[in-house]
ROVEXPA-297279 format. One record per residue (C-alpha): residue in one letter; y, x, z. Coordinates in nm, 2 decimals. Example, Ala and Ser with C-alpha at 12.3 -4.5 7.8 and 13.67 -1.06 7.14 Angstrom:
- aa, north, east, up
- A, -0.45, 1.23, 0.78
- S, -0.11, 1.37, 0.71
//
This chain:
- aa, north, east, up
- X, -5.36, 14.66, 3.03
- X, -5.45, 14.77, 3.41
- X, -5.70, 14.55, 3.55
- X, -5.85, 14.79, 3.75
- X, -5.68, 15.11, 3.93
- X, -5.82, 15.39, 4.15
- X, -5.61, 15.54, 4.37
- X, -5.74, 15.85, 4.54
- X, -5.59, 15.89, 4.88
- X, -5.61, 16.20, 5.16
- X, -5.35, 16.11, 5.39
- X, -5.08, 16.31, 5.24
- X, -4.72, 16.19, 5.16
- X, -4.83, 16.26, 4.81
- X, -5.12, 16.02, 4.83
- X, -4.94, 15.76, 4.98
- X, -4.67, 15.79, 4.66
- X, -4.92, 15.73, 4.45
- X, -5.04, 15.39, 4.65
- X, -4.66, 15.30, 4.61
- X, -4.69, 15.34, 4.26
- X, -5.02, 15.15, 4.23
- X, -4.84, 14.85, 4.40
- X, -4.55, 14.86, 4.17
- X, -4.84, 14.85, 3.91
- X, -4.99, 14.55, 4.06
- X, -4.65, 14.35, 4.07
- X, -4.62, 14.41, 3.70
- X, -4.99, 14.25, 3.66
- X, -5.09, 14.07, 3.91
- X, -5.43, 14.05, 3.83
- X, -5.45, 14.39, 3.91
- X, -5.71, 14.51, 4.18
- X, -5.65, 14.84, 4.37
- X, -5.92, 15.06, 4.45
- X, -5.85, 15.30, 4.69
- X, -6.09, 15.60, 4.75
- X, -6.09, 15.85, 5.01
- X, -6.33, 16.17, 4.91
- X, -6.45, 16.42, 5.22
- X, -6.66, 16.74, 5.17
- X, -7.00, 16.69, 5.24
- X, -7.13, 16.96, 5.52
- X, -7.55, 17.01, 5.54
- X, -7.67, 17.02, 5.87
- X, -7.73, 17.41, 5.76
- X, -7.33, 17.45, 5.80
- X, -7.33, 17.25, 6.12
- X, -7.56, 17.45, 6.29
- X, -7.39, 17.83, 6.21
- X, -7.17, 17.73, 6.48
- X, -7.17, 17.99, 6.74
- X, -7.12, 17.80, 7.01
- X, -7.14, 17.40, 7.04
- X, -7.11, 17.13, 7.26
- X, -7.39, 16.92, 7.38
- X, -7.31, 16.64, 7.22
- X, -7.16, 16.76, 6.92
- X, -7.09, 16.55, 6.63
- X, -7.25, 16.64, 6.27
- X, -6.95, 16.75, 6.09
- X, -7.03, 16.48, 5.80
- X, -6.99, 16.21, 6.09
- X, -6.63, 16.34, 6.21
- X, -6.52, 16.41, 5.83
- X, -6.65, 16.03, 5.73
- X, -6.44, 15.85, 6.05
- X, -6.14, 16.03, 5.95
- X, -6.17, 15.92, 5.63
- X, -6.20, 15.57, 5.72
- X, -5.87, 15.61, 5.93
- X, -5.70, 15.76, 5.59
- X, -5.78, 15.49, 5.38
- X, -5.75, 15.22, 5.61
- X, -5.40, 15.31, 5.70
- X, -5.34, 15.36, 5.28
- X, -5.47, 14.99, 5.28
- X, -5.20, 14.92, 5.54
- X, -4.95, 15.07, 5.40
- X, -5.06, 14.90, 5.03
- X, -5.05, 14.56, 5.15
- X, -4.69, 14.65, 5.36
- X, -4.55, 14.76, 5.00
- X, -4.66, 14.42, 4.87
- X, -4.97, 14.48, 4.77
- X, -5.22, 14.17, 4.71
- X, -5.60, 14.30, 4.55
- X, -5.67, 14.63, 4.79
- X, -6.03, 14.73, 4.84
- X, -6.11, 15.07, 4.99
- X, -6.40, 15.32, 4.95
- X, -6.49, 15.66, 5.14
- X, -6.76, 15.87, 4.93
- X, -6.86, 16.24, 5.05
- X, -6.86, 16.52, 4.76
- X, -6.64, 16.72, 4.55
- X, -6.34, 16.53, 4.56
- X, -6.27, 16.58, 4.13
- X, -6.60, 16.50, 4.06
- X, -6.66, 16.19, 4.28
- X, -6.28, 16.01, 4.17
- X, -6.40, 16.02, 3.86
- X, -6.74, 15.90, 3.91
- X, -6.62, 15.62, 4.08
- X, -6.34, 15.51, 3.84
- X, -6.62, 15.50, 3.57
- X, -6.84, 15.31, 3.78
- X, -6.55, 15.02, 3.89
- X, -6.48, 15.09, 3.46
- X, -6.13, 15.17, 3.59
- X, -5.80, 15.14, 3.34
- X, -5.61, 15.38, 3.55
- X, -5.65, 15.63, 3.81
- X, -5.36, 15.74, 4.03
- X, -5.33, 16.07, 4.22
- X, -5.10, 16.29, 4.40
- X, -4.93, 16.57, 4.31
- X, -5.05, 16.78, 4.57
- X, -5.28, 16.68, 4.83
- X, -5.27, 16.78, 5.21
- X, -5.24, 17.15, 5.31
- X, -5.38, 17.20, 5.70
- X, -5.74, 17.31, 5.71
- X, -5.87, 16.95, 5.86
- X, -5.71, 16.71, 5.57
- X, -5.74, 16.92, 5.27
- X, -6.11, 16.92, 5.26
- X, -6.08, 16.56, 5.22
- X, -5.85, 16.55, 4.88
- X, -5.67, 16.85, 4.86
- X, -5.51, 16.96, 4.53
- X, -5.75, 16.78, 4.26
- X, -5.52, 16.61, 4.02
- X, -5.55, 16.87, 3.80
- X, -5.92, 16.87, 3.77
- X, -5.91, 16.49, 3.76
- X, -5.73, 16.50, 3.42
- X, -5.93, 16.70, 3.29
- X, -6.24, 16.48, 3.33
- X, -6.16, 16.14, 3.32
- X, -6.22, 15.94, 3.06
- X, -5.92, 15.70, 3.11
- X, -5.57, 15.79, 3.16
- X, -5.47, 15.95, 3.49
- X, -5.11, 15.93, 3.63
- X, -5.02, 16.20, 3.85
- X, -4.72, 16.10, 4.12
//
């Protein structure tokens, strides 16, 4: 049924429902593998550099948006494996968040992706997932449950 689910994470309570419900998933078939994504806005160095005023040694926005992506889905993977959780791989990709969770289920050839409600709301997290379930169900090819 489920052999393969994508579970797109931002960091948000919502998110982290939706790893829940992946697990349960994955007791149910435990072949299952979980593929957690994490999906940050990609920023040219064009927007980096329309800062008025910058540090030295300021980081390229991509750079801090990618390292707190990796600290999203690494504490998702954590928090997968504490539900019981045995398959967990995890993935951060830069783009449109829509576009990219679906481009990526396609690519593992995904049964099942799993998203959040509603992503996170302060300015920082929600360029990572923010509100995309919507736009998600409307372009994947396989079915989408929305937690």
């Amino acid at each position: 049924m489920f052999n393969k689910i994508v579970v797109a994470v931002d960091g948000s309570a919502s998110s982290l429902k939706a790893v829940e419900k992946a697990v349960q998933l994955q007791g149910l078939l435990p072949h299952a593998e979980i593929y957690l994504i994490c999906v940050y806005k990609h920023h040219s160095l064009f927007e980096a550099s329309l800062s008025i005023g910058r540090p030295v040694d300021m980081d390229i926005p991509d750079k801090v948006l990618s390292d707190y992506a990796k600290e999203v889905v690494t504490h998702a993977k954590e928090h997968a494996f504490g539900q019981g959780a045995t398959q967990v791989r995890a993935f951060v990709k830069s783009g449109r968040p829509s576009k990219v969770i679906v481009r990526f289920a396609r690519e593992k050839e995904a049964d099942l992706i799993v998203v959040g409600t509603r992503g996170t709301h302060s300015d920082k997290d929600g360029i990572l997932l923010g509100s995309v379930s919507h736009r998600v169900t409307s372009a994947a090819k396989c079915p989408v449950l929305v937690v």
